[in-house]
N, C-alpha and C positions, 0 to 999 in steps of 0.2 A: 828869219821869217820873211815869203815872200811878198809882195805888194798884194795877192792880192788875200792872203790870208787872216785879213779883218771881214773880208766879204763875203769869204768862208763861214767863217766864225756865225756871222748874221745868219743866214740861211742852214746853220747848223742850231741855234738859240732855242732852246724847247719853250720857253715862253711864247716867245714871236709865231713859232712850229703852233702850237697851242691856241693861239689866238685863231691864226689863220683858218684849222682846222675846225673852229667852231661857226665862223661865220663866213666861210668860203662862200657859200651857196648867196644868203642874201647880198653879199658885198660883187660876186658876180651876175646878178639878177640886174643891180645896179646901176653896175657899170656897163651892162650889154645894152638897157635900157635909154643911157647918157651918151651913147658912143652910135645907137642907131638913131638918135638925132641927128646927128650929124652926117647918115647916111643920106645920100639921094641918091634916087634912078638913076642905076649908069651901065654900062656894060662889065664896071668892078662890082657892082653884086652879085653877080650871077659867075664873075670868075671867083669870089670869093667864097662862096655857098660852094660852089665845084670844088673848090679847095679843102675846105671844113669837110666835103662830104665823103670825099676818100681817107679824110681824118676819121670820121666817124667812122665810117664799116668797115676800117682797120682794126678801130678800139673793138667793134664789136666780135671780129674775128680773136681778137686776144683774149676778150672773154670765156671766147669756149675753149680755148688750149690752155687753159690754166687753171691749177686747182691752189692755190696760194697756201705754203707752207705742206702739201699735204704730199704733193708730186712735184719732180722736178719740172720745171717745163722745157721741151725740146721738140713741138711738135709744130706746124702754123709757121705764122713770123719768128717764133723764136729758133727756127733753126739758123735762121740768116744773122739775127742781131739778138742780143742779150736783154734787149730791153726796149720793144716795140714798145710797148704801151703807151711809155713817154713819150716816143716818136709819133704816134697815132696820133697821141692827144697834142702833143704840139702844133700837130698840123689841123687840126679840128679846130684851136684857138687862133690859126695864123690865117685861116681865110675868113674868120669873124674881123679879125684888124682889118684885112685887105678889102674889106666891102666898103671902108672908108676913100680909099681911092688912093695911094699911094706916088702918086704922079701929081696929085697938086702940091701946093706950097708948101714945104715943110710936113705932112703928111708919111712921107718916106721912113721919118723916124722913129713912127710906133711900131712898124715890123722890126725896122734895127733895135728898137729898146725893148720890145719883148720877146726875141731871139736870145740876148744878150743876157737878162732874168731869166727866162729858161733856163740858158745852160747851167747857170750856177744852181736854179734850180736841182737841175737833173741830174749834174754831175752830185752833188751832195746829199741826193735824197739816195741813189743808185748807189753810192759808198754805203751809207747805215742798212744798207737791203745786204750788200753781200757780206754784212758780217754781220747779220741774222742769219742768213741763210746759209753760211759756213757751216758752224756746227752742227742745222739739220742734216743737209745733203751729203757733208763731206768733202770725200775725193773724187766721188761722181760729178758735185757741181765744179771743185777746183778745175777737173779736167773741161768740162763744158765753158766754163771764163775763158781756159787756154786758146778753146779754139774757138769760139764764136766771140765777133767782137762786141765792143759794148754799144757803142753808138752809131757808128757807118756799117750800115747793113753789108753782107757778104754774099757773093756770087757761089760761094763754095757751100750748100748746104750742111748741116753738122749733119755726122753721119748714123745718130742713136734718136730719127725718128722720121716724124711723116709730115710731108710739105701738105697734100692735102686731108686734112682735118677737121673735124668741126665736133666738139663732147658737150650733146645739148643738156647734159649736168652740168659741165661744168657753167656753160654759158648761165642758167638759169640761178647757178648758185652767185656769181659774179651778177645779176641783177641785169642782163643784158637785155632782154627785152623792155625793162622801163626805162634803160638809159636810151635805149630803140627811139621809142613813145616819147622823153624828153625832148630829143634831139630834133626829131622830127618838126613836134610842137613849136618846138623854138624856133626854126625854120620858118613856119609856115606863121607864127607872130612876128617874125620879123618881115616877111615879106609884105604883111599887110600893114603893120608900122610903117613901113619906108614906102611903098607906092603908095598908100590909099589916106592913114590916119597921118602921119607928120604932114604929109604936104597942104591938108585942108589946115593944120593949123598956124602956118608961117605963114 
């Protein structure tokens, strides 16, 4: 057993799985809320909102290339990487950290520790997806694993589909315009949190 397969084990625990999934939402409402306190005016909000923001209209591009369990996907980002979404969303959560400022004291360690949880994240959620998705797809997806990698995007497009894409079913079935309308919202309460409402109250 290797060192790190206790850590495994946790982010595999369907209780934990379970929990998370039920109050994701308030418990990040929370903590966006606790952590833009501690935001101030700087020139790292706006490179961090730039950062989230190519996270976000990545995810939203994922949306409309994907019809989950129904099509394979191969069209969008997924020709390049097996599994953009995570990547999206990764980077949509790593410029909410960075609007912290990463350059003061000890600060540098929230992006290294939520890098760090990701991956075990992603790497473990990405395992239980491809052996759901095995049995649907087959030999079609087998072959798709082969050649498109999982997580370092690829220069060599896969060759059974189309880089530019966009299926406003599928997007509208994936809920893409209210995650649109969240994202935004959020943005623009965080912007008036950190310039206008925290600073009158310290």
């Amino acid at each position: 057993m290797s060192l790190l397969s206790p850590i495994n084990a946790l982010f595999n625990h369907s209780g934990l799985r379970r929990f998370v999934v039920h109050t994701r939402q308030p418990l990040a409402l929370a903590g966006a809320l606790i952590a833009l306190w501690f935001v101030e005016p700087s020139p790292w909000f706006w490179y961090g909102l730039a950062v989230s923001l190519v996270g976000a209209v990545g995810q939203w591009w994922c949306f409309a290339c994907i019809m989950t369990s129904q099509e394979l996907a191969v069209n969008g980002p997924y020709r390049f990487v097996c599994n953009p979404m995570y990547l999206t969303r990764y980077l949509l959560v790593l410029g909410l950290v960075l609007t912290l400022d990463p350059t003061r004291p000890w600060r540098w360690l929230l992006p290294v520790g939520y890098t760090v949880l990701y991956l075990f994240f992603m790497h473990n959620r990405v395992r239980r997806e491809e052996r759901k998705l095995t049995p649907i797809f087959g030999e079609a997806y087998q072959r798709y694993l082969r050649a498109v990698p999982r997580f370092v995007p690829s220069l060599r497009p896969y060759p059974g589909g189309r880089t530019l894409f966009w299926n406003p079913v599928a997007f509208k079935r994936n809920h893409g315009a209210r995650n649109a309308a969240i994202v935004l919202c959020g943005y623009a309460l965080a912007y008036a949190l950190v310039h206008h409402v925290f600073p009158c109250c310290r």
